[in-house]
Structure formats: C-alpha cells, structure tokens
C-alpha positions as CSV (number, residue, x, y, z in Angstrom):
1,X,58.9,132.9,65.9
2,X,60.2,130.9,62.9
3,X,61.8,127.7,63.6
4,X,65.0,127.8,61.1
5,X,66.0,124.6,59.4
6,X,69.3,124.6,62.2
7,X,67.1,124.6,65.2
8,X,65.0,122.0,64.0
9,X,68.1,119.4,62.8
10,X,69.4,120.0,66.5
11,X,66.1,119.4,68.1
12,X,65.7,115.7,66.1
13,X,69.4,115.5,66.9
14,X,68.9,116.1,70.5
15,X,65.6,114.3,70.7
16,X,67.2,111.2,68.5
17,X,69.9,111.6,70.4
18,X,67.7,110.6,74.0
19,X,65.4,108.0,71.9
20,X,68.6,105.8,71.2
21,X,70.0,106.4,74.9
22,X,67.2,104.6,76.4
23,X,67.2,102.2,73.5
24,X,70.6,100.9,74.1
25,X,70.4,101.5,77.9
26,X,70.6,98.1,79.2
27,X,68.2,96.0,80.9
28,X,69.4,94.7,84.6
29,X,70.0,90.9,85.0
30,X,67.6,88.8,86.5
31,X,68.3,88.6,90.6
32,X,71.2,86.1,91.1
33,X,70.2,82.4,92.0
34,X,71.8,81.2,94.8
35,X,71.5,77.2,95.7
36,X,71.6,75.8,99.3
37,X,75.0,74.2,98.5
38,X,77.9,74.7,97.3
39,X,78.7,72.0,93.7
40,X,82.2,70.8,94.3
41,X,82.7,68.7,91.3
42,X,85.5,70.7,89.8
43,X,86.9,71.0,93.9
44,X,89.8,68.3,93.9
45,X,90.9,68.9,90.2
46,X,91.0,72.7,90.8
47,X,92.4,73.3,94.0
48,X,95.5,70.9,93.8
49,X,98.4,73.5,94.6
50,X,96.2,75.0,97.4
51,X,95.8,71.9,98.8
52,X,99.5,70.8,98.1
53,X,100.5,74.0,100.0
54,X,98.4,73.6,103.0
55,X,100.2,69.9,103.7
56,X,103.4,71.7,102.9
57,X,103.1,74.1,105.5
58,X,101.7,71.5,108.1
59,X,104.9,70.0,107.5
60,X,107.6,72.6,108.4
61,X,104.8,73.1,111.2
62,X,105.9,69.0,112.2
63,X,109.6,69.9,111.8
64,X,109.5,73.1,114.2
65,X,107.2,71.3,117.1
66,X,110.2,68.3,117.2
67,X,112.0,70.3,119.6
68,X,109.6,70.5,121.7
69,X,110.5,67.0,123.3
70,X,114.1,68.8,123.8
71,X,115.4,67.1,120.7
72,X,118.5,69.3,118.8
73,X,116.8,71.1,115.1
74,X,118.7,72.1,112.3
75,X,117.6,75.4,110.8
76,X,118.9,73.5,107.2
77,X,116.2,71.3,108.0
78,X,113.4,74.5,108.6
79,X,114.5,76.2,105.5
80,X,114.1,73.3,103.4
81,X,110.6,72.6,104.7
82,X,109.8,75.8,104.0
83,X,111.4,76.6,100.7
84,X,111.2,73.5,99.1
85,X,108.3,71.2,97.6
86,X,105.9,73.0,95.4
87,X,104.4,75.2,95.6
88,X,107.1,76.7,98.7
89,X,105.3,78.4,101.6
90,X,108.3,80.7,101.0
91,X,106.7,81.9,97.6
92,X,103.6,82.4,99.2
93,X,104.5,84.1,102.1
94,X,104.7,88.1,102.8
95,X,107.8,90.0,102.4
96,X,107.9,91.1,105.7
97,X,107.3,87.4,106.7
98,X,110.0,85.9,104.7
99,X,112.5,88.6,106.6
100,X,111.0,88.0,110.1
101,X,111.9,84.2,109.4
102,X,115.3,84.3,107.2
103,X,118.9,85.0,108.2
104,X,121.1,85.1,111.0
105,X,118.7,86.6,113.5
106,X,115.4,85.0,111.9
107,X,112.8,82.8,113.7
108,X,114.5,79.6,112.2
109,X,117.8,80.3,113.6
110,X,116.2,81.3,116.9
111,X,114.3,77.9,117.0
112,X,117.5,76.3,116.2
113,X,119.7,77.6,119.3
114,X,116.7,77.2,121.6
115,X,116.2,73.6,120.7
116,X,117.6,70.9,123.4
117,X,118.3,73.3,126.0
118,X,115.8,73.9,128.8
119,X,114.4,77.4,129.2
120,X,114.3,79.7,132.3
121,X,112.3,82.4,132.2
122,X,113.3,85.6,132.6
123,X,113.9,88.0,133.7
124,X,117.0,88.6,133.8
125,X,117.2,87.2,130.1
126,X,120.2,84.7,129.7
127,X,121.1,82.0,127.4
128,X,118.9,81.0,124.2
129,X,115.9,80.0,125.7
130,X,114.7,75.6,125.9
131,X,112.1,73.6,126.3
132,X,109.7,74.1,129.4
133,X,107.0,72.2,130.1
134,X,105.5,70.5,127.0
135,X,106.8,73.9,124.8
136,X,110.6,75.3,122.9
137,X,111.2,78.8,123.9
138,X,113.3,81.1,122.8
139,X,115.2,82.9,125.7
140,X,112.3,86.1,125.5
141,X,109.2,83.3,126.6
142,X,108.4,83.5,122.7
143,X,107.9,79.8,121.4
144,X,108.6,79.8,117.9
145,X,106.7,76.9,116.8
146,X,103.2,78.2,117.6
147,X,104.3,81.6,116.3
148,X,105.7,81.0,113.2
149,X,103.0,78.6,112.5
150,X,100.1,81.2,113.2
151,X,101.6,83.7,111.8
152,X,102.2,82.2,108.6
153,X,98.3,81.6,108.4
154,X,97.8,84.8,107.7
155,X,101.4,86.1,105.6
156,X,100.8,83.1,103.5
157,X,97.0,81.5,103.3
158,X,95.2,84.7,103.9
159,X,97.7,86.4,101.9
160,X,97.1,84.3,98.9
161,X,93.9,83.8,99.0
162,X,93.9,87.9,98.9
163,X,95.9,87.7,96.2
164,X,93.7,85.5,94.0
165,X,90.8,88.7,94.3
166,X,93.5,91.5,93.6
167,X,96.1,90.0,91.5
168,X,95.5,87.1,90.0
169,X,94.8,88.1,86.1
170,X,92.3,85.2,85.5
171,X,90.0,86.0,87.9
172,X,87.1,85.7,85.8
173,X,88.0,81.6,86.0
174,X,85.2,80.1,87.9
175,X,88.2,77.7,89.3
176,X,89.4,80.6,91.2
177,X,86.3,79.9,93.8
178,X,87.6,76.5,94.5
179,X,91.2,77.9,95.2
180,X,90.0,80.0,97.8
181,X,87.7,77.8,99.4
182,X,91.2,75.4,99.7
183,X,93.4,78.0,101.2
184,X,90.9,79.0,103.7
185,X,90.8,75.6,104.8
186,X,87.8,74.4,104.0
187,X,86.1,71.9,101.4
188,X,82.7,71.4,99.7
189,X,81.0,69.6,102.4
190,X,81.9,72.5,105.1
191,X,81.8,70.0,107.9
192,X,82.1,73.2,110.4
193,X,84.7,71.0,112.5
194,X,88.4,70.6,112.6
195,X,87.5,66.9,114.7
196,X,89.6,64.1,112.3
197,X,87.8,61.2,114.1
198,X,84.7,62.3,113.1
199,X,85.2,63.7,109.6
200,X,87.5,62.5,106.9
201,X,87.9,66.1,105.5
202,X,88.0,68.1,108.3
203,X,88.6,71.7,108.3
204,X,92.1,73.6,108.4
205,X,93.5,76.8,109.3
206,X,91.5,79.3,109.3
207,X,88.2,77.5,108.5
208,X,88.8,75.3,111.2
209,X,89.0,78.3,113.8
210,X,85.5,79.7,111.8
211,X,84.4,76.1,113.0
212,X,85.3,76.7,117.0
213,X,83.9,80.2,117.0
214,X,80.8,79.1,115.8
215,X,77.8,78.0,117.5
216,X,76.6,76.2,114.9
217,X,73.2,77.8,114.8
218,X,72.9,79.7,111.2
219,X,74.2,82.7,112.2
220,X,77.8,82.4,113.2
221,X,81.5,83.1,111.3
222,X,81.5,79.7,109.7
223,X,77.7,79.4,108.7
224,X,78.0,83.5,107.2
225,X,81.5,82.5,105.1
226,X,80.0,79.4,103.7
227,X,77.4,81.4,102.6
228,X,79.6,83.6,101.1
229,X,81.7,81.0,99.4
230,X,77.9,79.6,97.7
231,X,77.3,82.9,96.8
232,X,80.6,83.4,95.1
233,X,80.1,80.2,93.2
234,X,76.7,81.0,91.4
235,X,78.3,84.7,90.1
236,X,81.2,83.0,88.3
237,X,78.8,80.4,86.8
238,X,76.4,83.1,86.2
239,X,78.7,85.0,83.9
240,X,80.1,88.3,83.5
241,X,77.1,89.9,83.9
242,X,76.9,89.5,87.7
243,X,80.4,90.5,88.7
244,X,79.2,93.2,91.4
245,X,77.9,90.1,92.9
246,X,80.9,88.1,92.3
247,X,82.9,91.4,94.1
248,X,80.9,91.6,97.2
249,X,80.8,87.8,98.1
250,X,84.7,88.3,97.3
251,X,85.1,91.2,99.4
252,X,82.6,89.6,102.6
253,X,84.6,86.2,102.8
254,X,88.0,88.4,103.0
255,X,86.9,90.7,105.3
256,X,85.3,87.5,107.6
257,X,88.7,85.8,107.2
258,X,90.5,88.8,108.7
259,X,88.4,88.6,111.3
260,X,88.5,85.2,112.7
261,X,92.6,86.0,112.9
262,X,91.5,88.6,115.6
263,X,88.7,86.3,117.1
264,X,91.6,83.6,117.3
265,X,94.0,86.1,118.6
266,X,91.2,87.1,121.4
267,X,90.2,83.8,122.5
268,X,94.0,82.6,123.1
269,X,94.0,86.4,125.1
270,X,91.6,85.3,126.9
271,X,93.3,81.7,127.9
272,X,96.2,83.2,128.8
273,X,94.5,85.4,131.2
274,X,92.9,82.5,132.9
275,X,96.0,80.6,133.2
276,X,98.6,83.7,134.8
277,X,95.8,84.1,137.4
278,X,95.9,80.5,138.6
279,X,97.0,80.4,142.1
280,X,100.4,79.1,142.3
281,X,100.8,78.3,138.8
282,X,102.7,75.0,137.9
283,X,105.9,74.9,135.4
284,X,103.1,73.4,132.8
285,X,100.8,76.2,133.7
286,X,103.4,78.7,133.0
287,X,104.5,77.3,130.0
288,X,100.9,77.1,128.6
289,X,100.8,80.8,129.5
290,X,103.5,81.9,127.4
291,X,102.8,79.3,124.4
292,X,99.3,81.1,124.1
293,X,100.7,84.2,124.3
294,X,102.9,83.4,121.4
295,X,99.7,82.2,119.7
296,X,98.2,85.6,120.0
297,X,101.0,87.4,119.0
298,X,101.0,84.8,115.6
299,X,97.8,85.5,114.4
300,X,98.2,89.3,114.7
301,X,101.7,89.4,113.1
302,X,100.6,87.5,110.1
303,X,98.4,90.4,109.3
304,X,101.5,92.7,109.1
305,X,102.0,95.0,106.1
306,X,99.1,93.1,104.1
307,X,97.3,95.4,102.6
308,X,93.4,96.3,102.5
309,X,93.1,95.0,106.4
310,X,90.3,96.4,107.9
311,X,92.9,96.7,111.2
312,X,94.9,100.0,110.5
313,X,98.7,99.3,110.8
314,X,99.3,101.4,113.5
315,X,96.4,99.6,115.1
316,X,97.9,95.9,114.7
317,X,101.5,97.6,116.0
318,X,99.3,98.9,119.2
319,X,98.2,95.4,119.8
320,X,101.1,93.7,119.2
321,X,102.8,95.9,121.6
322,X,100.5,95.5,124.2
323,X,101.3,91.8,123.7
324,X,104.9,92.3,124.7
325,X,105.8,91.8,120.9
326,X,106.6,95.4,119.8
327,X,107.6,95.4,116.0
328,X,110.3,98.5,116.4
329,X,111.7,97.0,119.9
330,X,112.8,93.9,121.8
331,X,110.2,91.2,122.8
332,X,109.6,90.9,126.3
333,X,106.9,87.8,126.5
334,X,108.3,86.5,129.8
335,X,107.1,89.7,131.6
336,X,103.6,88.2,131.5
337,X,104.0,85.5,134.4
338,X,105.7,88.3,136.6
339,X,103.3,91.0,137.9
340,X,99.6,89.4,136.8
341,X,97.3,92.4,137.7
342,X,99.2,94.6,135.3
343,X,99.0,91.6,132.9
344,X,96.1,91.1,132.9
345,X,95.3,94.6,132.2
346,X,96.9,94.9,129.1
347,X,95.4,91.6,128.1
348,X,92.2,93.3,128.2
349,X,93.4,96.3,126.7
350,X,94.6,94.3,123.1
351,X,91.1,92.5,123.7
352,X,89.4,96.1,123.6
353,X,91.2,97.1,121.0
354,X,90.1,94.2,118.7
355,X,86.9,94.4,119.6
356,X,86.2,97.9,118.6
357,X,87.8,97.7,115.5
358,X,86.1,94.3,114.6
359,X,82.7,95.1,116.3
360,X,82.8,91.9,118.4
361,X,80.0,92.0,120.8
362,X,79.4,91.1,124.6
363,X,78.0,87.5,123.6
364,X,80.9,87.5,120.9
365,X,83.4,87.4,123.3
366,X,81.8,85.3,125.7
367,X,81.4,82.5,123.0
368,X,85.0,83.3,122.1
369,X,85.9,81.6,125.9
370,X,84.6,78.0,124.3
371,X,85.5,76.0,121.6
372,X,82.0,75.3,119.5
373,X,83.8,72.3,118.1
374,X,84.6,70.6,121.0
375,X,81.6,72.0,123.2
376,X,79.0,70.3,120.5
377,X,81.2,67.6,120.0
378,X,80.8,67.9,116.4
C-alpha cells in the first residue's frame, strides 16, 4: 500500500505528539524529609492571635466558674468576656454556638439566674437551678460552666483551626502550621502534659487531653499528632511541590483532633458511671456526677453542625440524646442520679456509639479510665 503524504504528517504528528508527552511529563520530587522535631523559631511571632484567643477564652472560662462559690454573675459580665478583646471567642465561634449561648434563653442568661441560688435536683424541676456541691447548675442538673467551656473547644478552637485548612486563602503560608499548632493547644517543645508545676508551657485544650490519653509510649493520640504537626512543617518549607503531603498531614491532625473530643467525651462517660453507682452517694458525689455529665455533653455539642466531622450529624444528635441533652427537646440531665441501672445503660450505649464510629479499641477504652498525665506523673 502507498503511504500518502497525509498519513505520514499524522503519523510524525502522532508520534511527535507522544515524544514531547513524555518529554514534558514531570519528574516526581524526591521523598519528603521529615526531622525528629519540630523548628519553632517563627512559633511565638506567628501564632500571636491563636495564642491571644486561647487566654481570652480561659478568661470568660474564670468568669463563668465564679458562681460556683454561690457568688451572684452578671450575664453583661459573660458577654463581654466573650465578645470583647481581640480576637473575640465570639468571632471564632460556630453559628450554632453563638445562638446556643446568646439571647434571652442562651447559656449566659441561664448561668446568670442559676448563680447564688442553691440547686435541688429534680425531678420535679422547680426554680433556676444553684450551686451544689463544689458546682452552678442550672435547674435541668446541666452546669453551664463546664459545658459552655467544652463545648466552645470544639465550636471555636477546633473550628478554627478547621478553618485555617478549608478557608483561609493563604494557606500556602508556612506560618499557617504554627497557627494550628497554637489553637490545638500545644507548642514546639510538645511537653505531652497539661502539669504547670512541672512545665512552663504546658499544654491546653485539646492537646492537653491528647496528653492524658496518651501513654506516652510512641504510639498514642499525642505522640501520632505531633508527628503530624513535624510532618506538616517540612511540606510547607519544602515548597509547593509537596502539597499532597502538606494535605494529608492536614487532613490526619484534623481528623485526630475530632477524635480526642470523643475520647474526652468517653472517658468523663465513663466517670460518671463510676460515681452514680457509688453506694449511697454524697451531695459532692452527686454533684460530680452531673458536672461530668455536662462535660460529656460539652465536648460532643461543640462538634455540632461543623462540617467534614467524621461523626455523622444524626450520629452526634444520637449521642447527645442518650446523654439526656437532646438538640430538638428539653434537657433532662438530672434523670441520671435517679434510676442507675437504666443509667448506666445508656452510658454505655453513647460509649458504644463512639467507639464504633471512632474505632476505639478494648485497651483504648481501658486507658481512657486513667489519666496518662497524672498516672506518669509527667
């Protein structure tokens, strides 16, 4: 057969065509080099507003725990802490948080009516709740301190810190490592303990409960996100070229972070199933009860409508139910010193829960009962 001048232009052009392909197809980058330790010379310069807004919110946490020794608070005095001083927790914190808190029927005004009055529990449910025990309660066995407080862990520093991977338009900035690593509550030397008499930078917040879950031997939540966190580190300094790398470490400290809120929520599950099966249980062991109770329930409601949890909504309403905190209906928290077989039970049934979505294991949940921190004495 003769080859026509047409055939043979589209063969070079089809055979020129697959010589320049793999000429300009380009050659993979070198495997990422990862140090031992994380280089935190740019830390304290970088992460100034994280930092700033930590202290900020350990503040309003001060200002709501004052009632506790039956002393009168002013909401004015709760929304200032938390709308004012830059940066606001307010600014940082979740829609849905901001309406759970605000208003006539919010948190701060529930606080506020409880405060010096002394607290009954229920039921019947009567008056506006009062310190028992060591603990302000609202008249539902809720105390708003310790939930507010948790729960504003997750709707604002695990909410930011989210948003610096998903919004924050200069996200190729290597200081955007350092701002996370602030907000999660830890720091460059990752002391892996929340222990002030031992460290002068202790960890906060959520690294501080990565620090008590952790048995400090390599392979737990703390020693896993720090390793993240040195991973993240050398991406950004290795340039754009490793940004799959950059994603993933992203991406595994995130998903570790949402975690621990569950591990936190467990272990106080856990406490308070100890303490409503204590024979003839004190006032103060009653009160203890209900303020880990409200612990719980803070650590899973700060997760609410945050998006890209690995904890379905429906899943997180399920367990907050089960908690006596159901999102669409009235709280009943006292109910948990009343019948404590039945209790107990659905105790058990929010730990299941969270441990199938999270894939905590036997031993994970065993070492969930201790605090590593204090344990170790670390």
């Amino acid at each position: 057969m003769r080859v026509t001048p047409i055939l043979i232009f589209a063969l070079c052009g089809l055979f020129g065509s697959v010589i320049i392909s793999c000429s300009n197809k380009e050659t993979p980058p070198p495997e990422l080099s990862i140090p031992t330790s994380y280089e935190g010379a740019t830390f304290q310069q970088y992460s100034v507003q994280e930092r700033a807004l930590l202290e900020n919110l350990s503040n309003l946490s001060a200002v709501m725990r004052t009632g506790n020794t039956g002393a009168p608070i002013n909401s004015r005095d709760l929304v200032l802490a938390y709308g004012t001083n830059n940066p606001t927790v307010k600014n940082a914190t979740s829609t849905y948080m901001q309406e759970f808190l605000e208003g006539t029927d919010g948190y701060f005004n529930k606080l506020s009516r409880a405060s010096a009055q002394t607290y009954v529990p229920g039921p019947p449910v009567s008056g506006t709740g009062g310190v028992l025990g060591s603990y302000l309660f609202d008249e539902q066995g809720i105390e708003p301190a310790e939930l507010i407080e948790k729960a504003l862990f997750g709707a604002t520093l695990y909410n930011y810190g989210l948003n610096l991977y998903i919004q924050n338009p200069n996200i190729n900035n290597p200081a955007t490592v350092d701002r996370l690593l602030a907000i999660f509550g830890a720091n460059p030397a990752f002391p892996s303990s929340d222990n002030p008499t031992l460290h002068s930078q202790p960890d906060r917040a959520a690294a501080a409960v990565a620090a008590q879950t952790d048995r400090n031997d390599g392979t737990g939540p703390y020693d896993q996100i720090k390793t993240q966190f040195i991973r993240l580190q050398a991406a950004y300094k290795a340039g754009a070229a490793y940004q799959p790398q950059r994603d993933q470490a992203f991406s595994e400290i995130l998903t570790a972070w949402e975690k621990l809120h569950a591990a936190a929520a467990i272990q106080a599950c856990q406490r308070t199933i100890t303490l409503i099966n204590t024979p003839q249980p004190t006032v103060s062991v009653q009160a203890e009860a209900l303020h880990m109770q409200s612990r719980s329930i803070g650590w899973m409601l700060g997760l609410r409508t945050i998006p890209n949890k690995v904890l379905s909504e429906a899943r997180l309403d399920e367990v907050l139910t089960l908690l006596r905190f159901p999102p669409q209906g009235s709280p009943t928290v006292y109910e948990i010193l009343s019948d404590k077989t039945a209790e107990t039970a659905r105790l058990n049934q929010a730990i299941q829960v969270l441990r199938t979505v999270y894939l905590f294991s036997d031993q994970d949940l065993e070492d969930l009962k201790k605090n590593w921190v204090n344990e170790q004495r670390r």
